[in-house]
C-alpha positions in Angstrom: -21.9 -48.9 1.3 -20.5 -46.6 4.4 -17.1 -47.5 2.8 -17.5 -46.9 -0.6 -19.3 -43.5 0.2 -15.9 -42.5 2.9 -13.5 -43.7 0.2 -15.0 -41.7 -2.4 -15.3 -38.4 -0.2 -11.4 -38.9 0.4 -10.8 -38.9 -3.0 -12.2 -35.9 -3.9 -11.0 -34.0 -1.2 -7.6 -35.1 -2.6 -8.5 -34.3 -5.8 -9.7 -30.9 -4.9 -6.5 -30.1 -2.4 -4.2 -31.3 -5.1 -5.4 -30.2 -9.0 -2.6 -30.6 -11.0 0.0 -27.4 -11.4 -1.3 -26.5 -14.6 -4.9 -26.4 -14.3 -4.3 -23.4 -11.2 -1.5 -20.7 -10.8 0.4 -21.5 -7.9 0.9 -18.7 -5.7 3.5 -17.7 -2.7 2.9 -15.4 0.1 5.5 -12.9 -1.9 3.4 -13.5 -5.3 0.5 -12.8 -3.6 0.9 -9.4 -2.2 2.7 -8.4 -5.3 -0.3 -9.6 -6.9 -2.6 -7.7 -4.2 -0.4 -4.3 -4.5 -2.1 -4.1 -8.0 -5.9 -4.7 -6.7 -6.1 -3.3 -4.0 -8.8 -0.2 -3.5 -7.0 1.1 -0.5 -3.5 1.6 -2.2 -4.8 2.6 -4.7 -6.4 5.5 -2.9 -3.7 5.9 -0.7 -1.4 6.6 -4.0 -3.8 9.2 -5.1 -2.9 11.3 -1.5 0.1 11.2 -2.3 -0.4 12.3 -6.2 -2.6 14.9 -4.9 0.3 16.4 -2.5 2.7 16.2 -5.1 0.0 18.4 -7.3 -0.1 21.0 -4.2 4.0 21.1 -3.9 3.7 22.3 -8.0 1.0 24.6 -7.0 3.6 26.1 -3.8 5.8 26.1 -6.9 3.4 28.0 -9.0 2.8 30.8 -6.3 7.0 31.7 -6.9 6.9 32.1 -10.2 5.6 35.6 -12.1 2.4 35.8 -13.9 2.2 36.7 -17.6 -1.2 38.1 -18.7 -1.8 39.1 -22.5 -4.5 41.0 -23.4 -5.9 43.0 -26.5 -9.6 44.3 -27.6 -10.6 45.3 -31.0 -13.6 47.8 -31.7 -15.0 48.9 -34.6 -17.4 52.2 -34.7 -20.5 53.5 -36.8 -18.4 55.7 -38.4 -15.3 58.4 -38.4 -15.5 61.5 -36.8 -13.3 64.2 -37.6 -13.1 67.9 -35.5 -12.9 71.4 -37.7 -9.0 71.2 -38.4 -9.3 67.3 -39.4 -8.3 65.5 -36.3 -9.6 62.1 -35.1 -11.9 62.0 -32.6 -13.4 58.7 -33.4 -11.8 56.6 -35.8 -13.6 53.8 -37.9 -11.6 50.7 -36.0 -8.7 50.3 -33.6 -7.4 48.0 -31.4 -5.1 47.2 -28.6 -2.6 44.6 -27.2 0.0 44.3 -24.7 1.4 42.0 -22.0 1.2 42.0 -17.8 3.8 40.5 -15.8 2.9 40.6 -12.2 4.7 39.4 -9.2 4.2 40.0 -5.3 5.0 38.4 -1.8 5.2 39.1 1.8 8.1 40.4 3.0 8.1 37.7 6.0 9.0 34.8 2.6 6.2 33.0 3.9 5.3 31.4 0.2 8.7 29.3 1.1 7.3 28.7 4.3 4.2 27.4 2.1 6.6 25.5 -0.4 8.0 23.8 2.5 4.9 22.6 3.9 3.9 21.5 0.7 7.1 19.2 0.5 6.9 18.0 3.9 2.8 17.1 3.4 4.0 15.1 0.1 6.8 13.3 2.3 3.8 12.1 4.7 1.9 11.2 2.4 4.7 8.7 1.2 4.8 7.9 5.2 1.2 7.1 5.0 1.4 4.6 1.7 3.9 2.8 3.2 1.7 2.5 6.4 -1.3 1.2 4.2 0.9 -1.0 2.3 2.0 -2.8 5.4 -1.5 -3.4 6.9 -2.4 -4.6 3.5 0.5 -7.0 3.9 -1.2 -8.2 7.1 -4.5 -8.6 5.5 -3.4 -10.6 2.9 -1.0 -13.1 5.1 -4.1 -13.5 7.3 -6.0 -15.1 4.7 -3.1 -16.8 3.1 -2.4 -18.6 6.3 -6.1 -19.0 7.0 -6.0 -20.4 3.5 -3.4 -23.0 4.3 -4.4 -23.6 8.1 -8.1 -25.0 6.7 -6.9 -26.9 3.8 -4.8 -28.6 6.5 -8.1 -29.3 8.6 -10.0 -30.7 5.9 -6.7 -32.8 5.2 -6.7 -34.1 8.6 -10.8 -34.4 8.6 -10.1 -37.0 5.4 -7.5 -38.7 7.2 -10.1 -38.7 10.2 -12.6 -40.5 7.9 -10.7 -43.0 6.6 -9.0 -44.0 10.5 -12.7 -45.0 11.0 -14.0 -46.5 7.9 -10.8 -48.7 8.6 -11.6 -49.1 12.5 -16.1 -49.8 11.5 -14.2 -52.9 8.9 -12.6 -54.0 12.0 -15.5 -53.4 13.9 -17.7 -55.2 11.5 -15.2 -58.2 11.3 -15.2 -58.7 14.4 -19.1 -58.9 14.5 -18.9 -61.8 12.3 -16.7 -64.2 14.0 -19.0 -63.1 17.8 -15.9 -61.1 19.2 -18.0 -58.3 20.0 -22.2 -56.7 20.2 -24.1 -54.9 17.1 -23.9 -52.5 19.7 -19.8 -51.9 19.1 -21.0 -51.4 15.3 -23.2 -49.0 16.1 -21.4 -47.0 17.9 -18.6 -46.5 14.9 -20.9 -46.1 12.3 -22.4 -43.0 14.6 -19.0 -42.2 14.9 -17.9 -42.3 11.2 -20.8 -40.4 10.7 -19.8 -37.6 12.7 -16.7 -37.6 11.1 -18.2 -37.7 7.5 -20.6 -34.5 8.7 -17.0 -32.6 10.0 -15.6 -33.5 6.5 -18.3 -30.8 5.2 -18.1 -28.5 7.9 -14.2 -28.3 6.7 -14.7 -28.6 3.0 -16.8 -25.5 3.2 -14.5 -24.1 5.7 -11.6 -24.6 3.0 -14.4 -22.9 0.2 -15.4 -19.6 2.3 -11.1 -19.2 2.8 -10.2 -19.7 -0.5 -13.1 -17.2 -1.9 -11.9 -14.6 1.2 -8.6 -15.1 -0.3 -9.6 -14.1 -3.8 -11.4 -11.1 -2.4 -8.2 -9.5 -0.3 -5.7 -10.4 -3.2 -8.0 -10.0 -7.0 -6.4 -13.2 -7.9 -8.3 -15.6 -10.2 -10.4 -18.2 -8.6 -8.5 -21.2 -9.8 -5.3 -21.4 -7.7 -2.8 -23.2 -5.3 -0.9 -21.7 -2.7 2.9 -22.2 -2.7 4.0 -23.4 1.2 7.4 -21.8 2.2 9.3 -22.1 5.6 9.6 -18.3 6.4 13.0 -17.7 8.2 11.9 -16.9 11.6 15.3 -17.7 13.4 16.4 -14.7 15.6 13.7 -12.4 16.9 15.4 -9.5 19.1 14.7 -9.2 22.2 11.6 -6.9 23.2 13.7 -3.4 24.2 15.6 -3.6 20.4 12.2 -4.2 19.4 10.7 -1.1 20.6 13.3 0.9 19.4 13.3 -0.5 16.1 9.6 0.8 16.1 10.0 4.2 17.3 12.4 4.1 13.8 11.1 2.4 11.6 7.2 2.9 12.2 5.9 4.5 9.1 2.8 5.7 10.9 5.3 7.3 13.6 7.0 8.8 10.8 3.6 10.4 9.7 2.9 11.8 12.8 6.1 13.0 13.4 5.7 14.3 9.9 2.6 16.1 10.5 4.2 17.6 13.9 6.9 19.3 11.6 3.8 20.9 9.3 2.4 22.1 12.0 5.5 24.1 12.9 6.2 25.8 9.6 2.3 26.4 9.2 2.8 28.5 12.6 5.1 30.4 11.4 3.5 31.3 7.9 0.2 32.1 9.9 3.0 35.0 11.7 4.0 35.9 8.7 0.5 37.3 7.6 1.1 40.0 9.9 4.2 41.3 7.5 3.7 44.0 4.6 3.3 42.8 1.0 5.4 43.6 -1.9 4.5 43.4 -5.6 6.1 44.4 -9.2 4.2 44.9 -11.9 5.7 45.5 -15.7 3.2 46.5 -18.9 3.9 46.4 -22.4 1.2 48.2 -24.4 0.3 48.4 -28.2 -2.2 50.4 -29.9 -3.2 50.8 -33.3 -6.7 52.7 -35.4 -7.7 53.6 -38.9 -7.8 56.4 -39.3 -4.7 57.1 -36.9 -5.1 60.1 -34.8 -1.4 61.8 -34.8 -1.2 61.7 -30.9 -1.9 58.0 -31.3 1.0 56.3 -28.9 1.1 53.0 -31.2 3.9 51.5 -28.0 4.4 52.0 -24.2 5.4 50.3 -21.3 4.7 50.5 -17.8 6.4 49.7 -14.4 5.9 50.3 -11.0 6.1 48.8 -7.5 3.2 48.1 -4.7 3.4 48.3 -1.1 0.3 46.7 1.1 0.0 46.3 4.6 -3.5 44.4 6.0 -4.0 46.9 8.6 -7.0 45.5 10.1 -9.4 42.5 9.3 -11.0 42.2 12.2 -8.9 39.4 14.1 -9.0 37.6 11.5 -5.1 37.4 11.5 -4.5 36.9 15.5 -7.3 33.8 15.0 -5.2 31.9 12.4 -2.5 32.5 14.0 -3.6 30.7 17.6 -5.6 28.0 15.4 -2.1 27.2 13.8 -0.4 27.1 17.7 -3.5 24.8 18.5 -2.9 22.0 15.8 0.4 22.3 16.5 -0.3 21.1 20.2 -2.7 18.5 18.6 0.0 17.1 16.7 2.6 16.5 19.4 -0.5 15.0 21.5 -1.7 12.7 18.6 2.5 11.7 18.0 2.8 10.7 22.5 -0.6 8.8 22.4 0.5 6.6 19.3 4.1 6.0 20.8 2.1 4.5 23.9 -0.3 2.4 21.5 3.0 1.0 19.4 4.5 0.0 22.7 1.5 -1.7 23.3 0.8 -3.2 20.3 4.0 -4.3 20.0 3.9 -5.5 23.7 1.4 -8.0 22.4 2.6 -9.3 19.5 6.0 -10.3 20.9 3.9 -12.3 24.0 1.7 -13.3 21.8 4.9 -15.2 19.7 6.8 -16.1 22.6 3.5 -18.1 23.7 2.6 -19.6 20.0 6.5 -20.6 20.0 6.1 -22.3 23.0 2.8 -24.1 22.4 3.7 -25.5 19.4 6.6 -27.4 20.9 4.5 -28.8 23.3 1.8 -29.7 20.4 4.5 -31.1 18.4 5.3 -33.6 21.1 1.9 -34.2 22.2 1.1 -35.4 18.3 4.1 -37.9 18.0 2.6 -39.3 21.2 -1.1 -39.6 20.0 -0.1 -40.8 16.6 1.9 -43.7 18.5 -0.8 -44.6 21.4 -3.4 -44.2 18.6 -1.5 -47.3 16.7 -0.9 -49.2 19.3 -4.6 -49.1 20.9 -5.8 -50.0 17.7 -3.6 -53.0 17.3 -4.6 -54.5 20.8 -8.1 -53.9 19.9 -7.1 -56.2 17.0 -6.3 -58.7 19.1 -8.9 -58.4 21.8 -6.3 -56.4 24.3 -8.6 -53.4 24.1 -12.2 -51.9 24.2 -13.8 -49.5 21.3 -13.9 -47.2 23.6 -10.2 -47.0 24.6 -10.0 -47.0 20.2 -12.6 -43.8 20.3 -10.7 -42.0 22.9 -7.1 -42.8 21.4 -8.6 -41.3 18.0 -10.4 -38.3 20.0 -6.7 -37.5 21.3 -5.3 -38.2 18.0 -7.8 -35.5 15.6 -7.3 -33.1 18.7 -3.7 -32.8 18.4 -3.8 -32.6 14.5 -6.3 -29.8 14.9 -4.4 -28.2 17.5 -1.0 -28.6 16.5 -2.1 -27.2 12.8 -4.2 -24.1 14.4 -0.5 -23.5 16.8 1.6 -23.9 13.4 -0.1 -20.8 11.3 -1.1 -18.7 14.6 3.2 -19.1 15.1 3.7 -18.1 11.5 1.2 -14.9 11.8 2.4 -14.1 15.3 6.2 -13.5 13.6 4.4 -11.6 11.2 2.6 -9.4 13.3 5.8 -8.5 15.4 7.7 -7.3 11.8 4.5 -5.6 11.6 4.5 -3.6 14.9 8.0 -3.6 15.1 7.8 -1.3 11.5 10.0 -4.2 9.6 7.5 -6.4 7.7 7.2 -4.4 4.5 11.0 -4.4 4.1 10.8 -8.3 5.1 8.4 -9.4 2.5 9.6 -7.0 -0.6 13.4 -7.8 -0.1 12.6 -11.6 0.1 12.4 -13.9 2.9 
């Protein structure tokens, strides 16, 4: 009955690892952030920043440009009134029209210096997407591989399951003939238990991924995930590394960016201590019934302004040392994340040099327990070896599978996370690996 039960658990974990290709969309790492790009809250939001500065560089725009006012009234009286001689003093209707243009500026230009800021805010807020997209990356390779890396484990929790259903018939077989005590059956149908009970512990390890997966990405529920060997060959050594970063970092670039603001936003804050100019221009038109004859039916009007803020109370010297003090922040803000990208980065290579290395050594270690794992069991066939020296051998056997599958993904990630800090991994996964 054990048997049956194992056999039939195996089964459906195959069945449920390997649904046929057109009952699921099958999905690559590449498909599935292009899939995320178009689900995903935070780029989303991220994209509207950058909308939103574009918006302010038309409004710098706007601030250039003259404005054009029309404008006309119409009024209609009680009645005429007429002096002695017969001219209009109040006329039954009239009305009037025209058109304002009106244009002014500081004499320091700073609206340029106002139009340049808002091209340089819309150029970090392109910075800044590009940042989000490449976390997002992250985020969504995470739980591809984590995806993948528990699939494997319930794979190799399956395969533990049927090694013992095979070694409790041998087991039991062995009972039959006197070769060994009920005790020795016992003991592997307590330990085929215990591999039955990690069987569900992985299956719902395998669920909680896949539905962590579907979260991150908005992909349908029903899917398979595509396996490819990521080229990985060549990773730079650690000082081409760091300079790759301090290039190619988009949230350096932002920083760096926002250092640049703050420069030109000091100088427009000087340049509110300049004079202001303005041009004005009026066409007027004027009309009533009855017409008085000194009615002027057209006119037009121009003239030219001069304004200097002569005092507003500090106001002017305060926005001008609040400018200087963001400026300061910025530079600041730019040196402390140079030293965190070092560090990140710092880690990240380690942490692949040491993933690199382990899984060689796993690699080895599971040829060896796959062999000694055979060749206990066949001299427990023949009475050469102990169920214990079988429970060990398997012991040493699922650890290495476990391992050597946890070393495989934390290898792949590790590469990942290097592209990441190294400012390379959005140009890695949208020009194809």
């Amino acid at each position: 009955m054990k048997t049956l039960r194992s056999c039939l658990m195996i089964l459906l974990a195959v069945f449920v690892m390997n649904a046929p290709a057109g009952f699921a969309q099958e999905y690559s790492l590449r498909d599935l952030y292009a899939e995320a790009v178009k689900n995903s809250e935070k780029i989303k939001y991220a994209e509207e920043n950058l909308y939103i500065a574009q918006m302010g560089r038309m409004k710098a725009w706007a601030v250039l440009l003259p404005k054009v006012t029309a404008f006309g009234s119409y009024n209609r009286y009680s009645e005429a009134i007429f002096t002695v001689s017969g001219a209009v003093l109040q006329p039954n209707e009239g009305g009037n029209w025209g058109v304002r243009a009106d244009e002014s500026f500081s004499l320091s230009i700073r609206e340029l210096d106002a139009l340049k800021i808002s091209g340089q805010l819309v150029t970090k807020s392109e910075f800044d997407l590009e940042n989000t997209k490449s976390d997002f990356i992250l985020s969504v390779a995470t739980a591809y591989y984590d995806t993948l890396k528990t699939k494997k484990a319930l794979e190799i929790a399956a395969a533990n399951v049927e090694r013992l259903t095979q070694y409790r018939f041998f087991v039991e077989k062995r009972l039959k003939v006197g070769e060994v005590t009920r005790t020795a059956l016992l003991r592997a149908d307590g330990e085929l238990s215990g591999a039955q009970s990690d069987y569900l512990r992985a299956t719902n390890a395998f669920q909680l991924a896949r539905a962590a997966l579907v979260r991150v990405t908005g992909i349908e529920e029903n899917f398979r995930l595509k396996e490819e060997a990521l080229d990985f060959s060549g990773v730079d050594p650690f000082d081409r590394l760091r300079q790759t970063a301090f290039q190619m970092r988009p949230d350096l670039k932002s920083y760096n960016m926002q250092i640049q603001v703050a420069e030109r936003q000091v100088k427009y804050a000087r340049g509110a201590f300049w004079p202001y100019v303005g041009f004005y221009a009026i066409y007027n038109g004027a009309d009533q019934n009855p017409a008085a004859a000194n009615l002027v039916r057209e006119s037009m009007l121009a003239g030219v302004a001069l304004t200097f803020p002569f005092f507003e109370g500090g106001l002017r010297v305060a926005e001008l040392k609040e400018a200087k003090s963001k400026e300061r922040q910025s530079r600041l803000a730019f040196d402390d994340l140079k030293k965190n990208v070092e560090i990140e980065l710092r880690g990240a290579w380690l942490d692949l040099e040491t993933q690199k290395g382990t899984l060689k050594f796993l690699e080895d270690q599971l040829v060896f327990a796959h062999d000694n794992y055979n060749a206990v069991l066949r001299q427990y066939q023949n009475g050469l070896a102990t169920s214990l020296d079988v429970m060990d051998a398997n012991t040493l056997l699922l650890t290495s599978e476990r391992n050597t599958v946890e070393a495989l993904y934390g290898y792949q990630l590790a590469h990942l996370r290097v592209r990441k800090a190294s400012g390379t991994l959005l140009q890695f996964i949208q020009e194809g690996y």
